[in-house]
N, CA, C and O atoms as CSV, one atom per row, in Angstrom:
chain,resi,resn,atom,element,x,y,z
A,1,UNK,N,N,127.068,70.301,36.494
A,1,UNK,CA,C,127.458,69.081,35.804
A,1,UNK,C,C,126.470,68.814,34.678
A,1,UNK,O,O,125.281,69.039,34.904
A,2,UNK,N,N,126.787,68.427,33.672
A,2,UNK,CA,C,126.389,68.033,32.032
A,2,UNK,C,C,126.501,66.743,31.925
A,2,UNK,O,O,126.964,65.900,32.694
A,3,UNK,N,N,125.872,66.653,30.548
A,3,UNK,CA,C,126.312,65.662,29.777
A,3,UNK,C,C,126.560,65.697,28.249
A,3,UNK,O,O,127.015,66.790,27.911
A,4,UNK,N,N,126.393,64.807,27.201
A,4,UNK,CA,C,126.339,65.019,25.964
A,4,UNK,C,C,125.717,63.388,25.413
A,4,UNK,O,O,125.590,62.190,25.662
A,5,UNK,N,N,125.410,64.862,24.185
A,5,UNK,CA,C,124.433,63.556,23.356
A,5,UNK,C,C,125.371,64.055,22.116
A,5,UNK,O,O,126.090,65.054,22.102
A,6,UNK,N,N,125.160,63.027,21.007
A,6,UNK,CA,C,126.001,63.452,19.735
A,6,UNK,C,C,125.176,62.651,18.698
A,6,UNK,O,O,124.288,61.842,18.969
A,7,UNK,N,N,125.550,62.955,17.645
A,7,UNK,CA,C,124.775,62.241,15.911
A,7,UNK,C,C,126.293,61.763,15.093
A,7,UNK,O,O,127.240,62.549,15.042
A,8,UNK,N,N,126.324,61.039,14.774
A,8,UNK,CA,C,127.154,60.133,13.695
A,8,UNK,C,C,126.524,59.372,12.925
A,8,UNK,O,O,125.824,58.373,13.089
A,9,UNK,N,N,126.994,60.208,11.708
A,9,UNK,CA,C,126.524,59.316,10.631
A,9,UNK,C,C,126.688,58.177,10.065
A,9,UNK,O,O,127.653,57.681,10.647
A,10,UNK,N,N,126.251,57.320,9.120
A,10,UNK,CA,C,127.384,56.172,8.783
A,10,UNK,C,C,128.857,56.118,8.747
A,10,UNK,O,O,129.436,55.045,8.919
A,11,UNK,N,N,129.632,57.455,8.485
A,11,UNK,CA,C,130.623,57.443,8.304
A,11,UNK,C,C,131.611,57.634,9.100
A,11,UNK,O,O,132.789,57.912,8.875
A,12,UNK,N,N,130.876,57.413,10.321
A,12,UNK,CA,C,131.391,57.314,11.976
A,12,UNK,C,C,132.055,58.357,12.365
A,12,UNK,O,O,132.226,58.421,13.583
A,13,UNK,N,N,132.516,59.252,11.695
A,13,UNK,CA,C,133.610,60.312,11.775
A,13,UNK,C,C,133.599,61.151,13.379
A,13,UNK,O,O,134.582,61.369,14.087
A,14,UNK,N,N,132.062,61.540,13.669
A,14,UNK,CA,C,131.673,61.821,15.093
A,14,UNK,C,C,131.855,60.816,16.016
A,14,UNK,O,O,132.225,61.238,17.112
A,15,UNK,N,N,131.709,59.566,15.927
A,15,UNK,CA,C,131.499,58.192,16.803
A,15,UNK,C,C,133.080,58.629,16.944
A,15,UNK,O,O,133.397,59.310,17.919
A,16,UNK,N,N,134.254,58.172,15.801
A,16,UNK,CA,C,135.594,58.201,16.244
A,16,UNK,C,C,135.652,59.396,17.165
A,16,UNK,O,O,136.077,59.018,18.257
A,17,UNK,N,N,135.458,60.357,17.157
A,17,UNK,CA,C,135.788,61.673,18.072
A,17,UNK,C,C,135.421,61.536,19.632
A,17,UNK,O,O,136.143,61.788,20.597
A,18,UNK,N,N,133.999,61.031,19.609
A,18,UNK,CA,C,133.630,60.394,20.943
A,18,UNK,C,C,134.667,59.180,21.192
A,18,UNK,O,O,135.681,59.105,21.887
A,19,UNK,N,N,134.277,58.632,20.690
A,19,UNK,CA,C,135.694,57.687,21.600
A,19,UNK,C,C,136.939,57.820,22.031
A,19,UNK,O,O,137.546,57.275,22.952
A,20,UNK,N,N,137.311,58.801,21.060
A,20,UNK,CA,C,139.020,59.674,21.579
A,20,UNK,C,C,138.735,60.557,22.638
A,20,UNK,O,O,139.599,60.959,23.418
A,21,UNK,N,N,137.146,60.974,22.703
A,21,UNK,CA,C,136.963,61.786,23.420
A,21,UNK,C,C,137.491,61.394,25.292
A,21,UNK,O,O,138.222,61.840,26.177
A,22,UNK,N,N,136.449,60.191,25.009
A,22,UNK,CA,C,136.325,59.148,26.381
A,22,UNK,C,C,135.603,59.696,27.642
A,22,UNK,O,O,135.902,59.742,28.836
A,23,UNK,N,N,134.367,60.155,26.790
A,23,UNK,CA,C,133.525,60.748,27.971
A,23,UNK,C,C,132.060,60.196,27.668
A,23,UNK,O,O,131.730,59.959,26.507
A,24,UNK,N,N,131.138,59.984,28.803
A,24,UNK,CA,C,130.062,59.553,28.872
A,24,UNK,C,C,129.137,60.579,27.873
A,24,UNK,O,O,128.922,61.787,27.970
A,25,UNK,N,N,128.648,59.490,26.789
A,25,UNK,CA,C,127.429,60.332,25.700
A,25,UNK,C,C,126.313,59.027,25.275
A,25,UNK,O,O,126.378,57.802,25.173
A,26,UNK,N,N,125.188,60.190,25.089
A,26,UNK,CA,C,123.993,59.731,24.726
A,26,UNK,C,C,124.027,59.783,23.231
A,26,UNK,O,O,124.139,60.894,22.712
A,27,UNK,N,N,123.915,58.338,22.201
A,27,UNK,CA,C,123.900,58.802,21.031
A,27,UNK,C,C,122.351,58.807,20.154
A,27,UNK,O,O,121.426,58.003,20.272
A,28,UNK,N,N,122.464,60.124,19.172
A,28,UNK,CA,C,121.051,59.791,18.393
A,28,UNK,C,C,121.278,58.844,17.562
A,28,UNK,O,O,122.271,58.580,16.884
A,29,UNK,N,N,119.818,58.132,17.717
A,29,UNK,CA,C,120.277,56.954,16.197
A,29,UNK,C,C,120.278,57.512,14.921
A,29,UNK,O,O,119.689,58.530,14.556
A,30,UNK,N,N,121.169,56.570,14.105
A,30,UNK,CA,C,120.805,56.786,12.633
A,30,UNK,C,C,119.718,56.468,11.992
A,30,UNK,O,O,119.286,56.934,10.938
A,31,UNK,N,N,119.211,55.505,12.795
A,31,UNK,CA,C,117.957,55.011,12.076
A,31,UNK,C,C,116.451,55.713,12.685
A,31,UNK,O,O,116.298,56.038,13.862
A,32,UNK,N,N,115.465,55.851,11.672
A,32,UNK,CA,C,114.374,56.830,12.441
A,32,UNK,C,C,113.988,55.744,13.952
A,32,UNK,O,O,114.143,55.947,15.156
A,33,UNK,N,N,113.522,54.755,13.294
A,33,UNK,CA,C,112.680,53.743,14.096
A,33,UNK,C,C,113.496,54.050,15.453
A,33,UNK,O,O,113.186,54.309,16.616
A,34,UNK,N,N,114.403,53.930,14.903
A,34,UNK,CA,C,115.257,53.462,17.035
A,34,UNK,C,C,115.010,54.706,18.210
A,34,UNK,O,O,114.611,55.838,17.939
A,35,UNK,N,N,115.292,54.285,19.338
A,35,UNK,CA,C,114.628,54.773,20.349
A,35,UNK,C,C,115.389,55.807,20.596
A,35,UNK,O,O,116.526,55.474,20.931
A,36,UNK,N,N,115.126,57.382,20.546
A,36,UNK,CA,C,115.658,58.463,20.607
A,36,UNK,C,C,116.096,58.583,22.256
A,36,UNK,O,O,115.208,58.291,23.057
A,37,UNK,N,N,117.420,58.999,22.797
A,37,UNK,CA,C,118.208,58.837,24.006
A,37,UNK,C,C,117.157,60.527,24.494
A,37,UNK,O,O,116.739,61.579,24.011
A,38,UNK,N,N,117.209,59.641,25.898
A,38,UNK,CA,C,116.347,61.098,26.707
A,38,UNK,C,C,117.341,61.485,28.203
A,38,UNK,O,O,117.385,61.034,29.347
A,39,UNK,N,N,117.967,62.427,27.537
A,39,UNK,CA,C,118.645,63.300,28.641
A,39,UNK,C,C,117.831,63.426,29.717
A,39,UNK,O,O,116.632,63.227,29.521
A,40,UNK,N,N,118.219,63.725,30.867
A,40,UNK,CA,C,117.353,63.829,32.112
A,40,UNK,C,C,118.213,65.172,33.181
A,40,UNK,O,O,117.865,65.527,34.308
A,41,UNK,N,N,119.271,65.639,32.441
A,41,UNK,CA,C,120.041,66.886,32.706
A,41,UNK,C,C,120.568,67.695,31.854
A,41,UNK,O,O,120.102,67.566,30.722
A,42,UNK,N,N,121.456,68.570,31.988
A,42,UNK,CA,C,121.587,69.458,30.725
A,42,UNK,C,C,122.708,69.157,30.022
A,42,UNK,O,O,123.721,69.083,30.716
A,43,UNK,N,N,122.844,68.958,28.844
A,43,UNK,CA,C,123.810,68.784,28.086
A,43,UNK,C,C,124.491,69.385,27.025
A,43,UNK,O,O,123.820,70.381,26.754
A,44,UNK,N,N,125.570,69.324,26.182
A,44,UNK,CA,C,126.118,69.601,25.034
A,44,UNK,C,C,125.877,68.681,23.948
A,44,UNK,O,O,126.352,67.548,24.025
A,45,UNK,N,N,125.238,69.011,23.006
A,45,UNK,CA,C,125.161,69.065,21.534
A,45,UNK,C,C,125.928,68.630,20.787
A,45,UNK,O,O,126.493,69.656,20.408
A,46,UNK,N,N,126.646,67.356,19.978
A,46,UNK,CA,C,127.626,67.059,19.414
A,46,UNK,C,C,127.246,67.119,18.223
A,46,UNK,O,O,126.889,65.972,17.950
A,47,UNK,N,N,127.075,67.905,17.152
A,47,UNK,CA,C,126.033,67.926,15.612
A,47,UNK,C,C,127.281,68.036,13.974
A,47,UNK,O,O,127.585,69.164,13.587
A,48,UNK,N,N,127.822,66.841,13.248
A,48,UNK,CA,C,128.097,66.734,11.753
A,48,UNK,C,C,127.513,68.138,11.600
A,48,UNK,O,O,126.870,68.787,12.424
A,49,UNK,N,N,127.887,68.460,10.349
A,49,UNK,CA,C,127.231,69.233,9.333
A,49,UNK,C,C,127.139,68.351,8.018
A,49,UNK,O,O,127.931,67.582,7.474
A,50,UNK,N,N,125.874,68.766,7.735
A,50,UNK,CA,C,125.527,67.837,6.345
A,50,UNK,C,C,124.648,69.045,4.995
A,50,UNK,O,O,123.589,68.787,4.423
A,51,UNK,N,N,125.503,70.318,4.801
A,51,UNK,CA,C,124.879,70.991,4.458
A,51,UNK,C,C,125.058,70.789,2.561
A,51,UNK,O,O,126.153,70.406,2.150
A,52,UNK,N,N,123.978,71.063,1.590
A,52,UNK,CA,C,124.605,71.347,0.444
A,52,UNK,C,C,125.282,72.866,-0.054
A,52,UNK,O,O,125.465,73.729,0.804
A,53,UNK,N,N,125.586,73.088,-1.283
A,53,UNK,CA,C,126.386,73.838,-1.465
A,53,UNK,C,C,125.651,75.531,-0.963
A,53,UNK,O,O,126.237,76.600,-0.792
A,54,UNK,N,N,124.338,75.230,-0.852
A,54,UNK,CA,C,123.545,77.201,-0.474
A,54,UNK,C,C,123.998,76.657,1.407
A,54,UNK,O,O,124.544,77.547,2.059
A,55,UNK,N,N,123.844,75.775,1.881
A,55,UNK,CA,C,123.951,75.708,3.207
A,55,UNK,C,C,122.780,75.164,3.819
A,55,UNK,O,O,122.817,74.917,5.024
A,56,UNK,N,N,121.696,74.934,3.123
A,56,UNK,CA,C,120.766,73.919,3.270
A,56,UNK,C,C,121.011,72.753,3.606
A,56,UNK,O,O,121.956,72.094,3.172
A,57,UNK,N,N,119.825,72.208,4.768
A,57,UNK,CA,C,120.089,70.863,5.596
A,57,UNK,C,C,121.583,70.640,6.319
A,57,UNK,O,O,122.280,69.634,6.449
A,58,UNK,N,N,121.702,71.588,6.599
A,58,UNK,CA,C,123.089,71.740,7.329
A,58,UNK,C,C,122.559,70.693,8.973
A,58,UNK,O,O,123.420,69.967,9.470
A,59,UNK,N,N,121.868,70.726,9.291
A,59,UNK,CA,C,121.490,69.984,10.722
A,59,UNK,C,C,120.708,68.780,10.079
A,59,UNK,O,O,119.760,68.847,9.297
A,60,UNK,N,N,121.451,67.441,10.691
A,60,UNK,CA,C,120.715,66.258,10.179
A,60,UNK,C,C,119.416,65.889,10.713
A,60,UNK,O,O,119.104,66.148,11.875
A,61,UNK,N,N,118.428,65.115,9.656
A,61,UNK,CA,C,117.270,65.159,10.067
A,61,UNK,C,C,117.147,64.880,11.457
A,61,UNK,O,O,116.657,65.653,12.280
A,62,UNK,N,N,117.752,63.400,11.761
A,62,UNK,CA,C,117.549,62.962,12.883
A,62,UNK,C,C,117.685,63.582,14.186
A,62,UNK,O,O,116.936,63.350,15.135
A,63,UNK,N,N,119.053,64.690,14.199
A,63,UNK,CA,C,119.190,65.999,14.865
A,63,UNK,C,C,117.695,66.561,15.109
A,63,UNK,O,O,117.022,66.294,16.104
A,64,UNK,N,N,117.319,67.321,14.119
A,64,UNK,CA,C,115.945,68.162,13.889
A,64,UNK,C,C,114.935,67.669,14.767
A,64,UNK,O,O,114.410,68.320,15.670
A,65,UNK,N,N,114.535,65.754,14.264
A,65,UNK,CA,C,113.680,65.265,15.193
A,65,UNK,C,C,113.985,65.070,16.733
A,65,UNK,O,O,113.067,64.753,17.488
A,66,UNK,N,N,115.231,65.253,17.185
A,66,UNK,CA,C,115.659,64.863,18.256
A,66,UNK,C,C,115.441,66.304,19.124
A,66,UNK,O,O,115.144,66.277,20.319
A,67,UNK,N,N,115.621,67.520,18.394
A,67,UNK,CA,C,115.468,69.078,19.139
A,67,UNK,C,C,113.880,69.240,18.835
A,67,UNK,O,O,113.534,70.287,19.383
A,68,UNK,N,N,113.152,68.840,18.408
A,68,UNK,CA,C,111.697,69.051,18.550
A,68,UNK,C,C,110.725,68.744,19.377
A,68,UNK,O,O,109.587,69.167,19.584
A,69,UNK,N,N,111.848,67.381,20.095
A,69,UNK,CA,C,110.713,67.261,21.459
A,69,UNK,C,C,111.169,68.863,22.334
A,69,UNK,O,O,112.272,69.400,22.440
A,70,UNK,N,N,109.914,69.252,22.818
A,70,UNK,CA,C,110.620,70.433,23.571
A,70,UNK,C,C,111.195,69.995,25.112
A,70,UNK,O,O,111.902,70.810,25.706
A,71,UNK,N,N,110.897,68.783,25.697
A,71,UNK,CA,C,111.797,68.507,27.091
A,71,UNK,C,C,112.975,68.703,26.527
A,71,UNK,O,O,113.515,69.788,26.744
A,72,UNK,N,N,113.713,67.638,25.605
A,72,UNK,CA,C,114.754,67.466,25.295
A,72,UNK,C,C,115.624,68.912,24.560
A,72,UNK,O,O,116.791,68.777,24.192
A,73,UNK,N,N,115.114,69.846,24.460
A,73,UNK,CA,C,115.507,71.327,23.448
A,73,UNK,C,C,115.585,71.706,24.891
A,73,UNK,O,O,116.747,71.980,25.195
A,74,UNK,N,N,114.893,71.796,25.708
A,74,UNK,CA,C,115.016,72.733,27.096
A,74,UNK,C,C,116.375,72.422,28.034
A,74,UNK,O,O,117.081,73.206,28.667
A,75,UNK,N,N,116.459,70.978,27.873
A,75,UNK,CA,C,118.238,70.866,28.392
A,75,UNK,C,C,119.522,71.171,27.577
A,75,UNK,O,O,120.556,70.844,28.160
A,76,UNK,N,N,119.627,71.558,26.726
A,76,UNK,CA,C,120.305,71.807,25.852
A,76,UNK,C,C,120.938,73.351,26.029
A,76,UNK,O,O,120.134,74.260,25.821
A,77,UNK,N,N,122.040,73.655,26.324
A,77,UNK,CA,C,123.312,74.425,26.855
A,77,UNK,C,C,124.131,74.908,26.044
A,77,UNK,O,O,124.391,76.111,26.020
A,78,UNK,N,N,124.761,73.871,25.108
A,78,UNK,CA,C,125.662,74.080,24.164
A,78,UNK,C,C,126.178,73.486,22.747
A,78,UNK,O,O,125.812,72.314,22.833
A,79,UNK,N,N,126.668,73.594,21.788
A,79,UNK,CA,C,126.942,72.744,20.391
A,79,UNK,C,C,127.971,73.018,19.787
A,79,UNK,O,O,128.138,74.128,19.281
A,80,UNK,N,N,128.815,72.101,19.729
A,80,UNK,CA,C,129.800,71.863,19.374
A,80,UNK,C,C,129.573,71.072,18.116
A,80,UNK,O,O,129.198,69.912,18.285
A,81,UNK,N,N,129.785,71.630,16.497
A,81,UNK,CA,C,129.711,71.297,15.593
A,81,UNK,C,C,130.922,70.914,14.664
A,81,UNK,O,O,131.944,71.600,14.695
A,82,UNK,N,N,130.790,69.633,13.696
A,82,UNK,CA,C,131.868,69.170,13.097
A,82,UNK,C,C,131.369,69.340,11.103
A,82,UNK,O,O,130.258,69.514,10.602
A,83,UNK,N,N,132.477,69.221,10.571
A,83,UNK,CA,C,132.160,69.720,9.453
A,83,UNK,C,C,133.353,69.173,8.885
A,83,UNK,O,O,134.169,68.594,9.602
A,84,UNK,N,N,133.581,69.360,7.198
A,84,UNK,CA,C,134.263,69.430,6.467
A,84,UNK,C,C,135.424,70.611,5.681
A,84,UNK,O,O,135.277,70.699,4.462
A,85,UNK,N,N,136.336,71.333,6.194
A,85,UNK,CA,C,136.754,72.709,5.747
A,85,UNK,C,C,136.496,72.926,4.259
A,85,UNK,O,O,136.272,74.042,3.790
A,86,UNK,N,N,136.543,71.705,3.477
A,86,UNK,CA,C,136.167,71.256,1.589
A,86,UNK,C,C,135.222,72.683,1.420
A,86,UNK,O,O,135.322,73.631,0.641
A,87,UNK,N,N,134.425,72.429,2.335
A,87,UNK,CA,C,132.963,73.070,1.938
A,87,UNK,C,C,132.933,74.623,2.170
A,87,UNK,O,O,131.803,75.003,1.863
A,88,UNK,N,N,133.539,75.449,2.496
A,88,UNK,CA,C,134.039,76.596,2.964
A,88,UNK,C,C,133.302,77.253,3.770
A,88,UNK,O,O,133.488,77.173,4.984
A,89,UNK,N,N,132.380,77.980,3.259
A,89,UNK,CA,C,131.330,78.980,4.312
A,89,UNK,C,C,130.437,77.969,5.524
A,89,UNK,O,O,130.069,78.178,6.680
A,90,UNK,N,N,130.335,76.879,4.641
A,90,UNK,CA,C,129.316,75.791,4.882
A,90,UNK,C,C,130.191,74.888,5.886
A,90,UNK,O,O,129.886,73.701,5.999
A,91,UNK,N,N,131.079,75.322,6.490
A,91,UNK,CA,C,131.921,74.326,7.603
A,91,UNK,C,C,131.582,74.772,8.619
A,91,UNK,O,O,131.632,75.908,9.088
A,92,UNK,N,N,131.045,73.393,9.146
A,92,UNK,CA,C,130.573,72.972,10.841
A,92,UNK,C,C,129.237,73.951,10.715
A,92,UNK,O,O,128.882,74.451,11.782
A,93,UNK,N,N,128.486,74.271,9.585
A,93,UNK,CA,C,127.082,75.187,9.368
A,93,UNK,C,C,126.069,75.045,10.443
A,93,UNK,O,O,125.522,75.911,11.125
A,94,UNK,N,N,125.916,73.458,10.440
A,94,UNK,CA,C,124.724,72.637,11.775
A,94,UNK,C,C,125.251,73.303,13.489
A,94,UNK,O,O,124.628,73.217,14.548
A,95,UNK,N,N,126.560,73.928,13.227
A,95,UNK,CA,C,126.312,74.501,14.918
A,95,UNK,C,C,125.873,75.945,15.309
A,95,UNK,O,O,125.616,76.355,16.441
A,96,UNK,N,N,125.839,76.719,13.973
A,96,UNK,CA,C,125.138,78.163,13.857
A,96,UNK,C,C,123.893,77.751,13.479
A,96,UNK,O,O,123.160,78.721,13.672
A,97,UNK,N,N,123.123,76.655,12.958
A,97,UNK,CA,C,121.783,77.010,12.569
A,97,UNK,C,C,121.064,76.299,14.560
A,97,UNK,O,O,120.106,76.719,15.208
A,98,UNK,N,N,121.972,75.270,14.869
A,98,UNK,CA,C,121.290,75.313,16.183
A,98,UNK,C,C,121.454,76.607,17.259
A,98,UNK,O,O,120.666,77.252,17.950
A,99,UNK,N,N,122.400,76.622,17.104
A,99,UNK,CA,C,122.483,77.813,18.305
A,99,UNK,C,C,121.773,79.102,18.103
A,99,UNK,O,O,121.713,80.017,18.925
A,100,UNK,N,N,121.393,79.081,17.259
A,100,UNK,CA,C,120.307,80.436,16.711
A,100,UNK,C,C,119.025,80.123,16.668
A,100,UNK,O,O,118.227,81.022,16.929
A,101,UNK,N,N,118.580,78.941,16.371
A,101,UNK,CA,C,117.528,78.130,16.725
A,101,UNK,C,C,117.079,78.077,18.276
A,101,UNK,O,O,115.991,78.515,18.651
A,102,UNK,N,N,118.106,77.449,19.201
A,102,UNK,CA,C,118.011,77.320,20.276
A,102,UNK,C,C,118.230,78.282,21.289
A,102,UNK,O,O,117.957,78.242,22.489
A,103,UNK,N,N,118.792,79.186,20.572
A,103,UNK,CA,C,119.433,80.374,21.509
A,103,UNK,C,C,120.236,79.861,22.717
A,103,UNK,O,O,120.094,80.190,23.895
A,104,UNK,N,N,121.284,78.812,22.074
A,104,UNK,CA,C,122.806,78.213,22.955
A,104,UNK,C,C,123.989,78.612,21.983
A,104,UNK,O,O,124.163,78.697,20.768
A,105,UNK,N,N,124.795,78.835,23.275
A,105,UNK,CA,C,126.383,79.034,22.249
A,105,UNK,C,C,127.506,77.524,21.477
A,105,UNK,O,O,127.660,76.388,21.927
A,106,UNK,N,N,128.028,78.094,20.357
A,106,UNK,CA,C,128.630,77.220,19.582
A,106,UNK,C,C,129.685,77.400,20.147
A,106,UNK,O,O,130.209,78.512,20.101
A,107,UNK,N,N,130.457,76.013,21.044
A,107,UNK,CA,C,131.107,75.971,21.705
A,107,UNK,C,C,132.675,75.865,21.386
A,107,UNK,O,O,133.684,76.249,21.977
A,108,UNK,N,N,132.350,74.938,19.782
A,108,UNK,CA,C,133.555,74.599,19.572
A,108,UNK,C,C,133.273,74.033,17.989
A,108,UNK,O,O,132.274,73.408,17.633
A,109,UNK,N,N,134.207,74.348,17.302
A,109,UNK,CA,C,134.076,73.538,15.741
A,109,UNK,C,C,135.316,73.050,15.687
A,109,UNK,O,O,136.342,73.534,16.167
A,110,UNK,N,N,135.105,71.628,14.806
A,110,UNK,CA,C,136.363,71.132,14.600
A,110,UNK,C,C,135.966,70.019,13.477
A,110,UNK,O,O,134.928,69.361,13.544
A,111,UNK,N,N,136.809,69.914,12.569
A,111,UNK,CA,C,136.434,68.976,11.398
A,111,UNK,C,C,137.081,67.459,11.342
A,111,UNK,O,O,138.159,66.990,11.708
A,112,UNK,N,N,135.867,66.903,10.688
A,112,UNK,CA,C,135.732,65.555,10.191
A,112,UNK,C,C,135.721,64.762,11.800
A,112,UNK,O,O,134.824,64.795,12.642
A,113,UNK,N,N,136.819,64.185,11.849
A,113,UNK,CA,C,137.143,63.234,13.575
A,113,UNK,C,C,137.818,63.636,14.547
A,113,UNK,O,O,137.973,63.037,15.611
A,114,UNK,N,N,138.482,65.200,14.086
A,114,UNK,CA,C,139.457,66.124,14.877
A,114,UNK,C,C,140.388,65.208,14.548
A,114,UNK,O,O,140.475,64.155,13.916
A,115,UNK,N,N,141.361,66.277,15.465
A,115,UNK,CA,C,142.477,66.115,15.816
A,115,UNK,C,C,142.977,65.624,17.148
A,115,UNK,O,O,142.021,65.660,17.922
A,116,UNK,N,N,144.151,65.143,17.805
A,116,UNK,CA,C,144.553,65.672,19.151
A,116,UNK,C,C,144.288,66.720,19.996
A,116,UNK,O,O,144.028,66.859,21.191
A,117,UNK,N,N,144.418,67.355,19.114
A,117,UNK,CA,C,144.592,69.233,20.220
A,117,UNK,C,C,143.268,69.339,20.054
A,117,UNK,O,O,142.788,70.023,20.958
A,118,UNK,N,N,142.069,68.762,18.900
A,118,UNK,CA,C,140.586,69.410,18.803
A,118,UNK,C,C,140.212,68.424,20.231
A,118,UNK,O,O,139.545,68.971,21.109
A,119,UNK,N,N,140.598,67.164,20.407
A,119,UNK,CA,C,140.319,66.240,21.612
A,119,UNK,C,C,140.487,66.982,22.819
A,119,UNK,O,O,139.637,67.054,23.706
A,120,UNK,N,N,142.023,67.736,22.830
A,120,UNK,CA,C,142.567,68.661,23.953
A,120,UNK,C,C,141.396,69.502,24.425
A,120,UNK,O,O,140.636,69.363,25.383
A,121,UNK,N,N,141.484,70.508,23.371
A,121,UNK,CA,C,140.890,71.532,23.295
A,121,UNK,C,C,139.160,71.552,24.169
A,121,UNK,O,O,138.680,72.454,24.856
A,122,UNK,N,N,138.376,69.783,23.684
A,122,UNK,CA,C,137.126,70.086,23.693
A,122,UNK,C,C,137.093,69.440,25.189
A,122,UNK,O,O,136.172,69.699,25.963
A,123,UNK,N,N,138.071,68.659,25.499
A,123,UNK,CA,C,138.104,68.095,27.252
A,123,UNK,C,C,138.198,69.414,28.200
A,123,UNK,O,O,137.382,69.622,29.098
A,124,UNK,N,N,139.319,70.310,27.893
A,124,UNK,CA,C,139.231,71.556,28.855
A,124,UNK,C,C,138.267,72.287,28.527
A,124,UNK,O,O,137.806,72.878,29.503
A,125,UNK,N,N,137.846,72.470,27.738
A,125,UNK,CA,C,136.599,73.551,27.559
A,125,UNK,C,C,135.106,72.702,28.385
A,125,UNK,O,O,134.521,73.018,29.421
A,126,UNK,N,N,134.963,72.053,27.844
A,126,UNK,CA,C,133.594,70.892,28.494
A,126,UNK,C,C,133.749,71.219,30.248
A,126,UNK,O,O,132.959,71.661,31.082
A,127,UNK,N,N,135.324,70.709,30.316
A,127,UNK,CA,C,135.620,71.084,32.133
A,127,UNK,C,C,135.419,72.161,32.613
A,127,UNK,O,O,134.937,72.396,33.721
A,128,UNK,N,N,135.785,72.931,31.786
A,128,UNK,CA,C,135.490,74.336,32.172
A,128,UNK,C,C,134.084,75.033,32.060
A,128,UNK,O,O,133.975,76.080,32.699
A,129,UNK,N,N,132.828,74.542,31.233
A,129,UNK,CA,C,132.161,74.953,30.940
A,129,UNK,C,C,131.070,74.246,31.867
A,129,UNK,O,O,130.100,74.932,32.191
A,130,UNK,N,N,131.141,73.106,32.257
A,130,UNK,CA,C,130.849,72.359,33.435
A,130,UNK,C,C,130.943,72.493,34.741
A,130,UNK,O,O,130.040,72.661,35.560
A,131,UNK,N,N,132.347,72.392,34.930
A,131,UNK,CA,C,132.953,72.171,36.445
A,131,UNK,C,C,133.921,70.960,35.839
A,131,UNK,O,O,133.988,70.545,34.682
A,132,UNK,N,N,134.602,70.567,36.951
A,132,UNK,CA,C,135.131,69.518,37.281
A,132,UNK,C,C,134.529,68.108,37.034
A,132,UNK,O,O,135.060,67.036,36.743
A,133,UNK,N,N,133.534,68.392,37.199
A,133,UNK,CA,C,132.590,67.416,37.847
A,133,UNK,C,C,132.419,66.600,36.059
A,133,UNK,O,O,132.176,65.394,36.020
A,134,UNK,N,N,132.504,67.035,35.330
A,134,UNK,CA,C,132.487,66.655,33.569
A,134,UNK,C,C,132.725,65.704,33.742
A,134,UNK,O,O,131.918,64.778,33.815
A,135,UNK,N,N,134.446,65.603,33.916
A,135,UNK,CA,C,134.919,64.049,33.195
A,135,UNK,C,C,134.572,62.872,34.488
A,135,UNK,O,O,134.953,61.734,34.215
A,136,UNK,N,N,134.112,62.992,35.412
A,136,UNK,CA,C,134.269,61.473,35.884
A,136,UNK,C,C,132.384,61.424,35.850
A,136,UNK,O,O,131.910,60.664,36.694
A,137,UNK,N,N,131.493,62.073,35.067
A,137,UNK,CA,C,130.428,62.064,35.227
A,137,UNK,C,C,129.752,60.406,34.427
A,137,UNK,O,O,130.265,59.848,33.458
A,138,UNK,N,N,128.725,60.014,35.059
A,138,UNK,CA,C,128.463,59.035,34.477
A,138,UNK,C,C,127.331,58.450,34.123
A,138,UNK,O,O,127.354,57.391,33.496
């Protein structure tokens, strides 16, 4: 059994996805000051891409500071990255620079707030990649 933490930017686009999602998550703040969420089991990775056009800063700062504590990098399992298709090579970029970083697999990409079926898609996979035990976790 897991959990998840995720990053949304101002432009909520991740926040909407979690909520369609409707599963228990830890969020990073946007703001530095605020109090960074401390997993206490292992979780999935919910990471925007915010890359420019070479693919630089593809993982948001606050991301970066949040995988540098090393407790919090040591529970960390999986990443599921969101992106813009606009951007081409550079879509959902922040879930290959973690998972190569971290040496975890990119579980799932899906752009901007998803879709239905990206909602579908990321509930059975999470279950499956979990157990059962995922969705009523709390």
């Amino acid at each position: 059994m897991g959990g998840l933490v995720y990053f949304s930017s101002a432009s909520g686009n991740t926040a909407r996805f979690m909520t369609r999602l409707g599963l228990p998550a830890a969020r990073i703040p946007i703001a530095p000051a605020d109090e960074m969420p401390a997993p206490d089991r292992p979780y999935v990775l919910i990471c925007p891409t915010f890359a420019d056009g070479e693919g630089r800063g593809a993982v948001p700062k606050q991301v970066i500071r949040f995988l540098n504590d090393p407790d919090r990098r040591a529970l960390l399992r999986g990443v599921i990255a969101t992106g813009n298709r606009n951007f081409g090579a550079t879509f959902a970029l922040s879930g290959k620079v973690i998972s190569d970083k971290c040496n975890v697999p990119v579980l799932y990409r899906f752009e901007l707030s998803g879709t239905d079926l990206d909602i579908a898609r990321v509930q059975a996979g999470l279950e499956k990649f979990w157990g059962t035990e995922c969705l009523t976790m709390a």
